[in-house]
VONU-840442 format. One record per atom (N, C-alpha, C, CB): x, y, z. Coordinates in pm, whole numbers, plus 50000, padded with zeros to 5 digits. Glycine has a CB too. Layout:
BEGIN
XYZ;...
This chain:
BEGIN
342185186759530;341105190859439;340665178959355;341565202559348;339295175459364;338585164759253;338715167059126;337175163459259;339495157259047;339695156858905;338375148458861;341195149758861;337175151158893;336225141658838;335805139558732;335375141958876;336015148358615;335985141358478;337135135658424;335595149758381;338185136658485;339515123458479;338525109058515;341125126158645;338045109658644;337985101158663;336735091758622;338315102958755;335765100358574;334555098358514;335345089158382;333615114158477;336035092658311;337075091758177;337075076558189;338855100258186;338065073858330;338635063658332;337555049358360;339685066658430;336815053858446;335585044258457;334905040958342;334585049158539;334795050858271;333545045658131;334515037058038;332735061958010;335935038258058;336315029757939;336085014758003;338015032757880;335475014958124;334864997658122;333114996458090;335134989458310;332625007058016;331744998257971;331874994357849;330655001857985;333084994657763;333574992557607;334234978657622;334775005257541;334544980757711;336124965857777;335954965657930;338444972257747;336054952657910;336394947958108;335464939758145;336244961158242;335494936658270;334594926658344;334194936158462;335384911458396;333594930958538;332914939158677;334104940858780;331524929158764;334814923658734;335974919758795;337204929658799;336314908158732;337644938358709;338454947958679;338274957658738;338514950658574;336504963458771;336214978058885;337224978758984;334724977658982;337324967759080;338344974559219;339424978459166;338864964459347;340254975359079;341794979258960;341044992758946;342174967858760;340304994758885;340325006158778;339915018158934;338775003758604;339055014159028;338565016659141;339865030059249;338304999159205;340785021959216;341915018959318;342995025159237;342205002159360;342995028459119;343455037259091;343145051659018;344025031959061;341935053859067;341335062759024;341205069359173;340125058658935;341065062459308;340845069359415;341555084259421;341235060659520;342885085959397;343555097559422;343115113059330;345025092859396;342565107259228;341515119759154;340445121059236;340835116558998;339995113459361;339155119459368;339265121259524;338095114159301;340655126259559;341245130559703;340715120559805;340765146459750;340875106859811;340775097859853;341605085359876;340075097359814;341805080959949;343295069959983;342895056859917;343685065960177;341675049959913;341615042659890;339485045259827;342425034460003;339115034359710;337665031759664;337635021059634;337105038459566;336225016459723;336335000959766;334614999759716;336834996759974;334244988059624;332434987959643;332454974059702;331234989259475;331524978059772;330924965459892;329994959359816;330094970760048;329314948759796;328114946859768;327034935359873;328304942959627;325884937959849;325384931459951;325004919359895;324374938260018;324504906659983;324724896259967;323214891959951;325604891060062;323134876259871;321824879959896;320694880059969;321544878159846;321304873560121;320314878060210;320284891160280;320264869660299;320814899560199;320914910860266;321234915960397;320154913960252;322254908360445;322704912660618;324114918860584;322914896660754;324964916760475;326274915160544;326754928460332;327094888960592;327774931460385;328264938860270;329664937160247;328004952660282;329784931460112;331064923660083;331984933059974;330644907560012;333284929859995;333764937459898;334224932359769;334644943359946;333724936859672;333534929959482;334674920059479;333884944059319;334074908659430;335374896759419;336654898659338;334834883759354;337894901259406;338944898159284;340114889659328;339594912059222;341144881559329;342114870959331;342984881459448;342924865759157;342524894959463;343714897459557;342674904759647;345224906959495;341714899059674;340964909859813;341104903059909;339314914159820;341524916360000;341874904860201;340754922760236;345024902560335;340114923260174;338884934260279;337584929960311;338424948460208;337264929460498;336504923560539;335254925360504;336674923860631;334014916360477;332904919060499;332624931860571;332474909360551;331244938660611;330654951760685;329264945660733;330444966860574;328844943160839;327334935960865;326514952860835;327054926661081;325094943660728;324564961760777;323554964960881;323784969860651;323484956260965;323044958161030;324144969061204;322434944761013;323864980361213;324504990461294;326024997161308;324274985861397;326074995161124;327405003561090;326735011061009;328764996561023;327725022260975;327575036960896;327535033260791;328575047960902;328515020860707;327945012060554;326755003960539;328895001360509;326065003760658;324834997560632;323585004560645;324754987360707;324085013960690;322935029160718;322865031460553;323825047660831;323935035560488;323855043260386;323475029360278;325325053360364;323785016460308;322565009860201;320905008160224;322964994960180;320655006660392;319695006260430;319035020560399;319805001360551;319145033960344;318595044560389;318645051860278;319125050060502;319585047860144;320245050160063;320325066260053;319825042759962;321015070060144;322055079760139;323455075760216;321465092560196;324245090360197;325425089360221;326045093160375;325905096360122;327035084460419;327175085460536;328745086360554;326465075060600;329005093660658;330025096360689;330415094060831;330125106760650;331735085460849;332255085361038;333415077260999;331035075661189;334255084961075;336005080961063;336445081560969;336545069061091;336475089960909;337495087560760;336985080060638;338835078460793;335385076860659;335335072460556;334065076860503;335605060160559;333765079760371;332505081660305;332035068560190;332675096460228;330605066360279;329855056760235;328445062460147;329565048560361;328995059860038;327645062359930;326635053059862;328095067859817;325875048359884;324605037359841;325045036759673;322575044759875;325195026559595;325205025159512;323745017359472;326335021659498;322945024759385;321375023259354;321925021359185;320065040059406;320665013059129;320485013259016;319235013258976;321065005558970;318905021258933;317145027258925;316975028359086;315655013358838;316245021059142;315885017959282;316115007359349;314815018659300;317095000659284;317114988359307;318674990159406;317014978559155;318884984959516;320284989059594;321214977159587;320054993059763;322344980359525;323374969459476;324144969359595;324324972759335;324474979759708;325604979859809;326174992259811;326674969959784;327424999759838;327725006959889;329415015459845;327415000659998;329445024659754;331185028659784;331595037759885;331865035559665;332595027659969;333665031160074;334265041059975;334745017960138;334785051060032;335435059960039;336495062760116;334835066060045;337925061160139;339025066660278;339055084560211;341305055660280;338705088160285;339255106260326;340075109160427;338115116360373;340965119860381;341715129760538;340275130860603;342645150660505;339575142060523;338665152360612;337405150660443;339765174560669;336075157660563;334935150160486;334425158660404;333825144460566;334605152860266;334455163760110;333785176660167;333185156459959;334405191560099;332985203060087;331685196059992;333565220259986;330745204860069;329485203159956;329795198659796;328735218159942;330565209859733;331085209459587;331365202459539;331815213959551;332325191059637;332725178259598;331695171259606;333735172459664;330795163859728;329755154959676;329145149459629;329415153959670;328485163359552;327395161459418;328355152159303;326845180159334;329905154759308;330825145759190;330865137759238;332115147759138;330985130959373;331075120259406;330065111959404;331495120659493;328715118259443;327155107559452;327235105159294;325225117059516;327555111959171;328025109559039;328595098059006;328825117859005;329865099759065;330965088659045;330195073159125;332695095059141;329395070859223;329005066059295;327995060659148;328685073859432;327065068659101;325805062059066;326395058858927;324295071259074;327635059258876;328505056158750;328845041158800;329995067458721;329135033758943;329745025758898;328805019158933;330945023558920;327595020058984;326545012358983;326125004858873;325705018759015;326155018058745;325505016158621;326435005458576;325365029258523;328035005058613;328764995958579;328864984858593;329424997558596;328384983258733;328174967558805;327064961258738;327764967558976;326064971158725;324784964058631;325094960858521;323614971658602;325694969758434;325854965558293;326554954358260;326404974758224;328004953258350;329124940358315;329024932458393;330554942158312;328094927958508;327814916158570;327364906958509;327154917058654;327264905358347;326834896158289;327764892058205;325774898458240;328934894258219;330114892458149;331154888458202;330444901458098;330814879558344;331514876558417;330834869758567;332254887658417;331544862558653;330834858358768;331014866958882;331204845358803;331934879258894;332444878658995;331314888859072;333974881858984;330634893359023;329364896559144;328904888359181;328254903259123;328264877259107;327604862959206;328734858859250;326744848759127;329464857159230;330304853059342;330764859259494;331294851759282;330474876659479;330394879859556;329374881159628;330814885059542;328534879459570;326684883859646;326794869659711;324784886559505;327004857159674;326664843559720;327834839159838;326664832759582;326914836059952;327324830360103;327354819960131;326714833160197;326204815160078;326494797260049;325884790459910;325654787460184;326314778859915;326334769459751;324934774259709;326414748059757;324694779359581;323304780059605;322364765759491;322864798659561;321234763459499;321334750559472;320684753159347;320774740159570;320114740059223;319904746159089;318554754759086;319854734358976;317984747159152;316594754759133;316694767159197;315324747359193;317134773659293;317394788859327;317904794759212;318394791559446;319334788159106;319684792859069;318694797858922;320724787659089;317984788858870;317014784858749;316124801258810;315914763758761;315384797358931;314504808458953;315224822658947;313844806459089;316134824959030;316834838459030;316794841658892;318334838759089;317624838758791;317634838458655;316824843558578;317664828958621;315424839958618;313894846658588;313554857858631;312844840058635;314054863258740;313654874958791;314194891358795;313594870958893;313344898358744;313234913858765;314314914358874;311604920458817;314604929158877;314994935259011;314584932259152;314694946759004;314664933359227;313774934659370;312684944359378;314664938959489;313104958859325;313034970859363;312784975859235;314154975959439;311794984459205;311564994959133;310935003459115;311534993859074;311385018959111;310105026659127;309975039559020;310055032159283;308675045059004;308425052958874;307955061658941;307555048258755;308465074258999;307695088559008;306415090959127;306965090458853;307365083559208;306215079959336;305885062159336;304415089959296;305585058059217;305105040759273;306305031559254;303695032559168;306275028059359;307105014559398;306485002359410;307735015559522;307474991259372;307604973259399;308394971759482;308084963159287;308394965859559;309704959059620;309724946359664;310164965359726;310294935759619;309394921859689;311464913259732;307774907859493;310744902159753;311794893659915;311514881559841;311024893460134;312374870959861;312374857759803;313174851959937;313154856159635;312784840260046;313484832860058;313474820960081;313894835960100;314014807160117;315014807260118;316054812059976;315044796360169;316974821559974;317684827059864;318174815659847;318604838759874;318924809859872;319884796659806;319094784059757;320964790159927;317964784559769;317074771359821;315614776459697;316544771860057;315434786559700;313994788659648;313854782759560;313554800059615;312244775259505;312454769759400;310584770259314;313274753859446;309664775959423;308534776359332;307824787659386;307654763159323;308324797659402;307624809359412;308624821559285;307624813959604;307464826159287;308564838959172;307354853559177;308834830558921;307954862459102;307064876359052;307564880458960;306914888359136;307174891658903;307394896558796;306974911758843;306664889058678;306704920258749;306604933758723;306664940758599;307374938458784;306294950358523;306564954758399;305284970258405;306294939858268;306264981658424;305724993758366;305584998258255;306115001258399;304564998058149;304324999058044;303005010558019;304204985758007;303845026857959;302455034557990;302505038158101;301195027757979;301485040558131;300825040958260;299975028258363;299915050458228;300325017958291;300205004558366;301194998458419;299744995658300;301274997158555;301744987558612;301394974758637;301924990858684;301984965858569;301664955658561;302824945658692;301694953358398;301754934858798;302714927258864;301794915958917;303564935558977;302754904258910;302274888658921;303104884759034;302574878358780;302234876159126;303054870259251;302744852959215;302294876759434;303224842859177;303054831059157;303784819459326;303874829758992;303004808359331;303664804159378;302894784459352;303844813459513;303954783759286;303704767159253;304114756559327;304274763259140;303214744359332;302634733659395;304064724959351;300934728559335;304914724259457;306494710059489;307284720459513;307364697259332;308784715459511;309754718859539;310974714559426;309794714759665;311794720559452;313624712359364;313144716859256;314164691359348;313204715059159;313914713458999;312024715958934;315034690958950;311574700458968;310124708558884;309464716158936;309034701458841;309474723759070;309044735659089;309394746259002;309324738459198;310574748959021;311264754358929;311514759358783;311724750158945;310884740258688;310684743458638;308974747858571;311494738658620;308254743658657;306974747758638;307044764858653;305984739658748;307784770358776;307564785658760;307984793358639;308204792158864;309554790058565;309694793658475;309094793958346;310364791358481;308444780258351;307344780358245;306124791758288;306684763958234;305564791358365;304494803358440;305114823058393;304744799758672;306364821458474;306914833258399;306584840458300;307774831358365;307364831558203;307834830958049;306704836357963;308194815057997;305214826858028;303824829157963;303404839258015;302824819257975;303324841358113;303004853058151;303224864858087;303424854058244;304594866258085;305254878357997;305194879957824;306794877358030;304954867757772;304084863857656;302914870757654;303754850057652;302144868557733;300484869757718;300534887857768;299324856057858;301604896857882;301234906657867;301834912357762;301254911957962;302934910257654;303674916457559;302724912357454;305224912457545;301894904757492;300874902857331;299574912557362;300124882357294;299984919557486;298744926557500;297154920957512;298794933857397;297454905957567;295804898357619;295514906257806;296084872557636;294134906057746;293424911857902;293774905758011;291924910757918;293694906358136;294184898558250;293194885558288;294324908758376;292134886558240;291074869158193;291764862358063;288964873058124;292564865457991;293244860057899;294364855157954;293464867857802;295194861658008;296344859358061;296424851058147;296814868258099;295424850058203;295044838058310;294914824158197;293234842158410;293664827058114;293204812858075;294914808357954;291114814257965;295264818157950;296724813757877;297724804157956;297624827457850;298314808658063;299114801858167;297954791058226;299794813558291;297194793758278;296394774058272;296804767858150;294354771958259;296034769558021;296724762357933;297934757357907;296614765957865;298884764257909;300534760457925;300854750858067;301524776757942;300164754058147;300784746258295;300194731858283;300174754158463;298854730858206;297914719458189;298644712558062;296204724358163;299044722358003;299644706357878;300974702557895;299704709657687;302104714357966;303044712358017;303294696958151;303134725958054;302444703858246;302684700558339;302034694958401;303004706158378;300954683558360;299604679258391;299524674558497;299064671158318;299054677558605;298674672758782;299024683058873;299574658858847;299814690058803;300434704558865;299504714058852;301744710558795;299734725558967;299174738958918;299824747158998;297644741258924;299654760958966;300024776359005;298644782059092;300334786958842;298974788759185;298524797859236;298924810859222;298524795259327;298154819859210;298994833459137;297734846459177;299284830858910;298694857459133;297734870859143;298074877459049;297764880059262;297364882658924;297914890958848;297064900858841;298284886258736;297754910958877;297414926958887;297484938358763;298414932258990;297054946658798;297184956558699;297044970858786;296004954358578;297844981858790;297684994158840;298005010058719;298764992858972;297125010458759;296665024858657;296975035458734;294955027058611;298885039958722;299415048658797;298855059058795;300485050458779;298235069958705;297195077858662;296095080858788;296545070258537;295665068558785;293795072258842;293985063958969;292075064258720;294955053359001;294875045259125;294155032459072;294045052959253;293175030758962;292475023358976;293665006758974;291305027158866;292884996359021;293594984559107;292784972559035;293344985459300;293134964558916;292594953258914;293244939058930;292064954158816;292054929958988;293254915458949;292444903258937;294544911159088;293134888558932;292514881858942;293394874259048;292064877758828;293194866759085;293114856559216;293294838459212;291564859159274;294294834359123;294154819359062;294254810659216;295674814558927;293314809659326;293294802459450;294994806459521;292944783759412;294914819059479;295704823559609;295274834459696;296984827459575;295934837259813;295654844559943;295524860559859;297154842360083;294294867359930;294314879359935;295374889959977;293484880259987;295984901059875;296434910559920;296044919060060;296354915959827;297014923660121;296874929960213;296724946860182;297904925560291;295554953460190;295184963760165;295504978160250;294064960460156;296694985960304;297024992560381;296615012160384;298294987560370;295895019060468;295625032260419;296045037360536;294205036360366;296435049260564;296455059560651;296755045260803;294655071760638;297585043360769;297945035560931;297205026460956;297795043461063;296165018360893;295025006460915;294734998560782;293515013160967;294474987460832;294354978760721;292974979560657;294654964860764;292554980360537;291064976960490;290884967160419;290444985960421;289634963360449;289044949560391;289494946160267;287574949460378;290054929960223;290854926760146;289584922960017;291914915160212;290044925559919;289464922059804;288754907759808;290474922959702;287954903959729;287104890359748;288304879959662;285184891359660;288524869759737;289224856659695;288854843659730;290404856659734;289224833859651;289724838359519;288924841459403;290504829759477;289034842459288;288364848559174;288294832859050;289504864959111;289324823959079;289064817258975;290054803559050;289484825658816;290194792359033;291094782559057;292334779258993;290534773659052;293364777059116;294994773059061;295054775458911;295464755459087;296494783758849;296204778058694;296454763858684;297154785058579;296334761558610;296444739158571;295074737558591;297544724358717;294474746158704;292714735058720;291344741058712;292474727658882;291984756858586;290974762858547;289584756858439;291664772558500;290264747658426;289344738858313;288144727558417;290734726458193;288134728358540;287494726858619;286304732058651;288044727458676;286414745458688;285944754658717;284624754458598;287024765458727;283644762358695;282294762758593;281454777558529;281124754958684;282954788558555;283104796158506;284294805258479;282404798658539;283684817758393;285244823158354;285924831258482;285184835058211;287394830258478;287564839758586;287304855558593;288754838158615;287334857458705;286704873658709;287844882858780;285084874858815;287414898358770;288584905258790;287964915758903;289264911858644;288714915559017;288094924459094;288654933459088;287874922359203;288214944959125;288684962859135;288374966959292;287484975259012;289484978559246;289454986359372;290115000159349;290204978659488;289545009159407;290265023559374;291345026859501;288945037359363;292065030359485;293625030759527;293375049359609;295085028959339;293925049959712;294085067659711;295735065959695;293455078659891;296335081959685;297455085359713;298165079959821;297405096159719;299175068659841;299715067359948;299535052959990;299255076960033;298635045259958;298105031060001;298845021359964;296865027459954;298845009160013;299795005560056;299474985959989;299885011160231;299984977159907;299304966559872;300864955359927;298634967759682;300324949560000;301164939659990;300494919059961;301964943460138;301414921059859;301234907959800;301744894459871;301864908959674;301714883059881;302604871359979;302084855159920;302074873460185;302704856959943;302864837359969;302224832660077;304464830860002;302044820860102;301534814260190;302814810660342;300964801260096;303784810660216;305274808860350;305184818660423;307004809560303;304874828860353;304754841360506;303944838960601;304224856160480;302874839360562;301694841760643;301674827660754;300214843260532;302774813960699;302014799860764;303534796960793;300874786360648;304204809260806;305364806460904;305224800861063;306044819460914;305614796261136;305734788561230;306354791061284;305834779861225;306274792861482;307184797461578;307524782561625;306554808661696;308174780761745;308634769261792;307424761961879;309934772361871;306204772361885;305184765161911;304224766161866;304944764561996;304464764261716;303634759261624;302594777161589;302664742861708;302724785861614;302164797661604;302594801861487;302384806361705;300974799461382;301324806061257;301444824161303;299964801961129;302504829361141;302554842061172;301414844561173;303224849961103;300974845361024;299574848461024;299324862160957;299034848361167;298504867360900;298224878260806;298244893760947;296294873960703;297414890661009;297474904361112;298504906161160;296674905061226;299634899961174;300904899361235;301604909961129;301584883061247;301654899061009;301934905060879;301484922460881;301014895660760;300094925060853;299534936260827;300344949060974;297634932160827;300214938861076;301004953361205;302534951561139;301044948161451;303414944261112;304804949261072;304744957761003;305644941661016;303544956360860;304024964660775;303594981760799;303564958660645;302694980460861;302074994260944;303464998661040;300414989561067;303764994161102;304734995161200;306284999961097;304794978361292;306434994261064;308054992960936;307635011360851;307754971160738;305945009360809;306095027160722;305815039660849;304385030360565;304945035360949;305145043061057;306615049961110;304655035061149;308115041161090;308985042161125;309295053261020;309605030761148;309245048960873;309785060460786;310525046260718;310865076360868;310195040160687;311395030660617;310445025960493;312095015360730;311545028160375;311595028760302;310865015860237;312595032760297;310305013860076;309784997960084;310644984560100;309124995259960;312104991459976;313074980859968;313354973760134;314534988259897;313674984560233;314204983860358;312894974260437;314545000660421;311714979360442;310344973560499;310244959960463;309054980860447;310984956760361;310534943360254;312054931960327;310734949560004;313104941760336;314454931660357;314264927760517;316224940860325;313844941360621;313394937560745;312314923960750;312754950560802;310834925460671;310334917760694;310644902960685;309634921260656;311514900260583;311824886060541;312834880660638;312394885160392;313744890860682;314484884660833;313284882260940;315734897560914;312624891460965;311554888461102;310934871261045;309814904461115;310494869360906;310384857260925;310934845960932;309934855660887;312224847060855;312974836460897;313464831661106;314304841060799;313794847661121;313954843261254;312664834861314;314254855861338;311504839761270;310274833161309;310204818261309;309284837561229;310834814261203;311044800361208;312344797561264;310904794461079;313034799761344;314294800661378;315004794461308;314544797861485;315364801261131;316744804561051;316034789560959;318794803961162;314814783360962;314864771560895;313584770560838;315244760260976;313294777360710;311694778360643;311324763660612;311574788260482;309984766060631;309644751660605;308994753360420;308244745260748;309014767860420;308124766360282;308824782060222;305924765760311;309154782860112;309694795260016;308394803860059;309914791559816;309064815460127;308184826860164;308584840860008;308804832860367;307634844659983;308024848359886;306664870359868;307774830559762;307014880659869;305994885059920;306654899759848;305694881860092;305554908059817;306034923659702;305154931059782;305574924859492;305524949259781;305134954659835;305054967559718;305724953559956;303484966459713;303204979259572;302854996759679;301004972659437;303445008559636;302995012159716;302695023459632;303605011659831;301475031759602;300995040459519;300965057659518;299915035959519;301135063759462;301115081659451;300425083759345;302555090459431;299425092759300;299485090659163;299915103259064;298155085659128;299985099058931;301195106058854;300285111358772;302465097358779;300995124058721;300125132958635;299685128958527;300625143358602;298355134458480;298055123058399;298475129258210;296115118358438;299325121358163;300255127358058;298995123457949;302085119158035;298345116857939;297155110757817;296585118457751;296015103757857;296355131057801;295845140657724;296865156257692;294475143257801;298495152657709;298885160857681;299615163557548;299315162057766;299915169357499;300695170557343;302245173057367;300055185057242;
């Protein structure tokens, strides 16, 4: 019989005290409250292929590839899966998928039990999130190889992967993960605005790096000061131009009005979004709208903001240039229509955005066989719209 508020008990006294590092301890002896031999959390790495189990001085438990095991179903699918003795539950935080708790069972929980367990499951999620900053031993477990400064500088800057509000989702891909160094995004639901920026700046190493973080930083400045998205623009030129003079950003900053669908942005000389409805692509918004930030002071007018009305269900994907000008071994860019059939193809299947977004960024690396020539970097907005609360009391 599940003692699950024993064991609920014992878990929360690590968000007062402990490290992330302490979960498999506290993990491992809490399993038997909850008629289980052993509780193990995997976490995934950050290229997302392989599912590791949380770092501590005494783990000998193997990696899990998720690609065509029952622990990689249940991160890829985020539900719970069961085969041989063991129950695998997706550990999510908001929407964002951290990896997976193993479970050993005799025989596979009644219903009754479950619901305490997907509980206990989305408890230690909240845990891994909260005390991974109080310690290394999740990056240490998420990380496969050295990762270098500027990956590390950029990661540092960034949101979740994944997030979603009541039907609308983000989900965006960064790689090379160890290596990235001048592409980034952002995101911020505020209201009924969704607000999201895809940047991707001009070098590589360290002042890429640090040019994006500067880009960031202002960014999130200029929307917390509440300037229009022609402000926010001529703001980050300014900063990149006195900062960083010869440099510039290419960028998209958006705005979505979960409410009504409505879709605005501007376009600083980067590639058009990919516009997706009912299984077909439609004509991409006019680009660009204004030049690189750094070389808006060029330009012989103000930038402008294009619109578009959104239905229920449509589909925006944002990218980099690394995607689209990926390269086969004979020289065959991917290319945007390539792009636009995966992603048709990936929601046709039923897969999810996070999942559509981790597939796509493997299809391109393999595309370049395992060796980018340029940080592919690419978000996937995908819309419902939500009741509209503005006029309620």
């Amino acid at each position: 019989m599940l003692e699950s508020m024993e064991a609920v008990r014992r878990l929360m006294d690590l968000r007062h005290r402990g490290r992330a590092e302490d979960l498999p301890a506290v993990l491992a002896a809490t399993a038997p409250l909850l008629d289980a031999e052993s509780a193990i959390v995997l976490l995934a790495d950050y290229g997302q292929m392989a599912l590791h189990p949380l770092r501590t001085s005494q783990d000998n438990t193997a990696a899990i590839t998720v690609a065509d095991t029952a622990a990689g179903r249940a991160f890829t699918t985020s539900r719970r899966q069961w085969h041989a003795g063991a129950l695998w539950l997706p550990l999510l935080h908001g929407a964002e998928r951290l990896g997976v708790l193993e479970l050993r069972v005799k025989e596979h929980p009644p219903a009754s039990a479950l619901h305490d367990l997907e509980i206990i499951a989305a408890l230690v999620a909240e845990l891994i999130a909260s005390r991974r900053f109080y310690g290394d031993a999740v990056e240490h477990t998420r990380r496969r190889l050295p990762m270098q400064l500027a990956a590390e500088i950029i990661w540092n800057q960034l949101p979740p992967l994944t997030y979603a509000i009541d039907g609308t989702t983000v989900a965006a891909v960064l790689e090379p993960c160890y290596d990235v160094g001048g592409d980034a995004f952002d995101y911020a639901a505020n209201g009924d605005t969704l607000h999201v920026a895809l940047f991707d700046t001009v070098g590589h190493g360290i002042q890429a790096s640090a040019l994006a973080t500067l880009t960031l930083n202002t960014y999130r400045n200029a929307r917390r000061s509440g300037l229009s998205l022609v402000d926010t623009c001529r703001s980050i030129d300014k900063w990149v131009r006195a900062q960083h003079p010869g440099y510039f950003v290419t960028a998209l900053l958006a705005e979505l009005d979960m409410v009504t669908g409505r879709y605005r942005r501007i376009s600083a000389g980067h590639p058009a979004e990919i516009h997706l409805r009912a299984g077909r692509r439609l004509p991409s918004l006019p680009t660009p709208d204004t030049l690189p930030l750094g070389l808006e002071h060029l330009a012989n007018r103000p930038p402008r903001v294009a619109e578009t009305q959104l239905e229920p269900g449509d589909t925006l994907i944002l990218y980099t240039d690394g995607i689209t000008e990926a390269r086969d071994t004979a020289g065959t860019q991917f290319g945007p229509d390539r792009l636009s059939e995966f992603i048709l193809d990936a929601l046709l299947q039923g897969n999810a955005p996070a999942e559509t977004m981790r597939r796509l960024i493997h299809t391109i690396v393999s595309y370049e066989n395992g060796e980018l020539r340029d940080d592919a970097t690419a978000a996937l907005l995908q819309w419902q719209s939500l009741p509209d609360r503005r006029n309620q009391t």
